[in-house]
N, C-alpha and C positions, 0 to 999 in steps of 0.2 A: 097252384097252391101246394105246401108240403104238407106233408102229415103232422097232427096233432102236436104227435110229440117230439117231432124236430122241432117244431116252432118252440115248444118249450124248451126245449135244450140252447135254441140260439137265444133263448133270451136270457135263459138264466148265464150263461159263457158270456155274452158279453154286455153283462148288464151295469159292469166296471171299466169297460175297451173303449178308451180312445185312439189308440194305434190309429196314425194315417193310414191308409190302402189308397196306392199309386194303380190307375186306368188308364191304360195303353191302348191308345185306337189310332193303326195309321190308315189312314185315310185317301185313297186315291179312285178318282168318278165312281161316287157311289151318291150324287145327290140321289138319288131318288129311294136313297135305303135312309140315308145318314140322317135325318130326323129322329124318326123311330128308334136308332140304336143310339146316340144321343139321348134322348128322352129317360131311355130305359136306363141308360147309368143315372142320372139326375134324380131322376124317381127311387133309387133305391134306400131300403130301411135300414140299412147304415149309411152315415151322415158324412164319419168323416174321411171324405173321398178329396184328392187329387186327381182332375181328370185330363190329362194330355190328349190333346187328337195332335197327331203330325199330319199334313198336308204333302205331300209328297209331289208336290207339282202337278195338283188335279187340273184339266182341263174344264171341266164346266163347272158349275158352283159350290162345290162340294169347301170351297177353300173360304167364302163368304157363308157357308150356313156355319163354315165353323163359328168366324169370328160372330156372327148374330148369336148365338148362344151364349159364347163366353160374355158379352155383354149383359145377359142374364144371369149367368149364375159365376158367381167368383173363385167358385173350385177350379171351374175350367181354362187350361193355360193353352194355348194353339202356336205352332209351331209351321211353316208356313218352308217350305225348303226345296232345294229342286229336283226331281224324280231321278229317283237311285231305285229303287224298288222297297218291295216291301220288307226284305231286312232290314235293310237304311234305316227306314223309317223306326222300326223297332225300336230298334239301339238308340236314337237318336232320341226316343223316349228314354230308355233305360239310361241315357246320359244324364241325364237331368232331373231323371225320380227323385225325391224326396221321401218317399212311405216306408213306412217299415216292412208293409208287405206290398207287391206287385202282381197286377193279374192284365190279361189281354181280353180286348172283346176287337175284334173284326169289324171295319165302319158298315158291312152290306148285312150284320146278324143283328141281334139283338138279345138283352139278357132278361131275365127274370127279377122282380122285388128282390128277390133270396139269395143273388149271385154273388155279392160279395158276403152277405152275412153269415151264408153256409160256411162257406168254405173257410172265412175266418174263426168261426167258432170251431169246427174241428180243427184249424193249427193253435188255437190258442188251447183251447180245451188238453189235447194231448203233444205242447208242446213240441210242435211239428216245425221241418223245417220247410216243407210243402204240403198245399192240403191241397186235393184234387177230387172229382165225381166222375163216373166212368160211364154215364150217362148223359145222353142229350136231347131235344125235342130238335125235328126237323122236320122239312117239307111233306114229309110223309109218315110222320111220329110224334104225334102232337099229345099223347097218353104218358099222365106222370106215374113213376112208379107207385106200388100200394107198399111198401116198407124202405129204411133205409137197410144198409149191410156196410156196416163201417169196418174197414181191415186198417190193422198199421203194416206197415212195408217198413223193409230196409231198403237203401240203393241200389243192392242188387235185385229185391221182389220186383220193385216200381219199373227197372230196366226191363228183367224179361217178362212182364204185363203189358207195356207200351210196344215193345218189337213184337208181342204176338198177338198187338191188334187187342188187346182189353180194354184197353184206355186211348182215347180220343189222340191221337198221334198228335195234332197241332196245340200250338202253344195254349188256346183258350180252354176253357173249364179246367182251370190251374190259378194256386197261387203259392205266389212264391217269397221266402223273404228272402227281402234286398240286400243282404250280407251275402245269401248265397248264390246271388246273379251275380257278382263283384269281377270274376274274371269270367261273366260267361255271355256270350254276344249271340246273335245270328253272323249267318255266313252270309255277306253281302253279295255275292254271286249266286246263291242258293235260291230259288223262288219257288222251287214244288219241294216238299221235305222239309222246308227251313226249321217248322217249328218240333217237327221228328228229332234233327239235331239239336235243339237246343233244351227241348226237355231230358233226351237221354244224358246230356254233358250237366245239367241240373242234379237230377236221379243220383248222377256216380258222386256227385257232390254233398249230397243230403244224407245225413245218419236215421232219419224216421220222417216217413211222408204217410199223412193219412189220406185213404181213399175211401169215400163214399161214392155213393150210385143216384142219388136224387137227381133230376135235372132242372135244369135252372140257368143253361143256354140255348137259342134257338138258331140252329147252323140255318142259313140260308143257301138251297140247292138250286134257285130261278134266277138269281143274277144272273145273264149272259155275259157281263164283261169279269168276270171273275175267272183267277186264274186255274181253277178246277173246273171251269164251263165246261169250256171247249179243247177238242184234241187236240194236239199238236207234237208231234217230233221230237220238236226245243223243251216239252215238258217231261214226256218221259226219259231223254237224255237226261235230264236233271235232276229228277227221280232218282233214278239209278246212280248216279254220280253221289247224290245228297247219303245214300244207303251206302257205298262205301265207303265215303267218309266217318261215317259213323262207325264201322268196322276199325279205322285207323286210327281212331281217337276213344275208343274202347277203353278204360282202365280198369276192368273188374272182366278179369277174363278164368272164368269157368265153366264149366261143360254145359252147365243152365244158362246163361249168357249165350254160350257161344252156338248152342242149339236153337234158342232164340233168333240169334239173328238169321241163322239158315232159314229159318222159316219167314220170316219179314222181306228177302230175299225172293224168297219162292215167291209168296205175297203179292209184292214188290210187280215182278215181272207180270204173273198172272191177272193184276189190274189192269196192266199196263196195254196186257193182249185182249183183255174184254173190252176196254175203251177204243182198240183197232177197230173192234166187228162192229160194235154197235156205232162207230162212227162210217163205216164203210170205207176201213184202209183197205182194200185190196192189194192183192199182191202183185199183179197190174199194173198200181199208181206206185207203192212202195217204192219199186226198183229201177225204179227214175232216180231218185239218189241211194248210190253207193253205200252212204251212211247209213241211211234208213234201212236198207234192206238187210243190212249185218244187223242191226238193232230188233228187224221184224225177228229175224235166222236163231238170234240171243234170247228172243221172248216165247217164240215156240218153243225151244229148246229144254229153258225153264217151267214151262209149262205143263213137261210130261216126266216130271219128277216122281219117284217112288210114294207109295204112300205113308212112307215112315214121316213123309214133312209135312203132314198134317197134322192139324191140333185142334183138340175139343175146346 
């Protein structure tokens, strides 16, 4: 539940808003979530929704709970396509959007009554070209905040907030209007970072994005088949890969940006080397491949950075 007086603030913003808002869920074996985060778009207190699931070539039923839904409710459009991953899928929503604004929910999370309405009432409210919350409820954080703290950003704030880790790196607890996705995709090879890149290449795009802090999505940390589960080689190669691309497709290059990204960077690797131990990479197993063990060699390395690249 939000506090008091956002609730009054979203109703009085949009107590004139029919604006569509376009619901991005791609979807791949998550029956056993996919209800739940289905439900929880349907259920929300703004009405006028668009809800796209892409199917992404699910192997078990995730691809039939879509279509049983849509048979219920007529917002929802399902998309049914062959496994490309989860950019693919994206875009393949953002192909076909219709809303004037767009936002993402993950088929294995689920959102809050308040998740579209928040966030539409602050881009409407202050004429935003993104409205985002830098706050979220998870596996182990289920306490909503006691205040909001609403800030406007330029392209460049919202940049170095997202590379220093303030704002939820992936595409979800965002919205965005659809003018200003127009030239802006995920990276279809991308699958750890994807949504890191596509909000930064957003940000450089947007003149005023409002952030608040309420939450009002629930990330899901117990999927096992999700691709932040479990460890893997092919994830932090990708990782790291996803992170200098973002580096190369940079257009607001100043010393705040660029410090920034050092630190997302450091970050970056530093994750990277904690998900080794606590998965029990040894350095034993590592150097069985060549690759892995220049990547283990690249993460330590990173790891013992000065402490000028930390940030409060």
């Amino acid at each position: 539940m939000l506090p008091k007086e956002t609730s009054e603030f979203i109703e009085q913003k949009l107590i004139n808003v029919t604006d569509k808002v376009t619901v991005i869920v791609p979807v791949y074996n998550v029956s056993s979530f996919l209800s739940k985060c289905i439900e929880s778009i349907c259920e929300q207190e703004y009405p006028f929704l668009e809800i796209i699931l892409v199917d992404d070539g699910s192997t078990d039923e995730s691809g039939k709970i879509c279509d049983s839904y849509a048979e219920k409710d007529a917002r929802i459009k399902v998309i049914h396509k062959q496994n490309q991953g989860v950019s693919s899928a994206r875009n393949t929503g953002l192909d076909v959007a219709t809303g004037r604004w767009i936002c993402f929910v993950d088929g294995d999370d689920y959102i809050m009554p308040e998740y579209v309405s928040y966030m539409l009432a602050l881009g409407v409210a202050y004429d935003a070209d993104i409205a985002l919350t830098t706050h979220m409820f998870g596996s182990f954080d289920n306490k909503q905040m006691d205040a909001d703290d609403v800030r406007i950003w330029t392209g460049e704030d919202a940049v170095e907030a997202i590379l220093c880790y303030k704002v939820p790196i992936g595409c979800y607890c965002k919205m965005f209007k659809r003018e200003v996705l127009k030239t802006t995709r995920f990276i279809p090879e991308v699958f750890i970072g994807e949504g890191f890149n596509f909000n930064v290449a957003a940000f450089q795009k947007s003149n005023r994005i409002l952030a608040g802090k309420l939450k009002t999505y629930f990330y899901r940390r117990d999927n096992p088949t999700s691709a932040m589960t479990k460890f893997s080689i092919k994830k932090c190669e990708c990782g790291l890969k996803a992170l200098d691309i973002i580096k190369e497709n940079l257009q607001i290059h100043t010393d705040r940006v660029q410090t920034a990204w050092e630190f997302a960077d450091w970050r970056t690797h530093s994750d990277f080397y904690d998900a080794m131990v606590l998965a029990k990479a040894l350095i034993v197993k590592v150097v069985v491949s060549k690759n892995i063990y220049f990547l283990f060699v690249h993460v330590i390395r990173y790891c013992s950075v000065p402490d000028h690249h930390h940030f409060e």
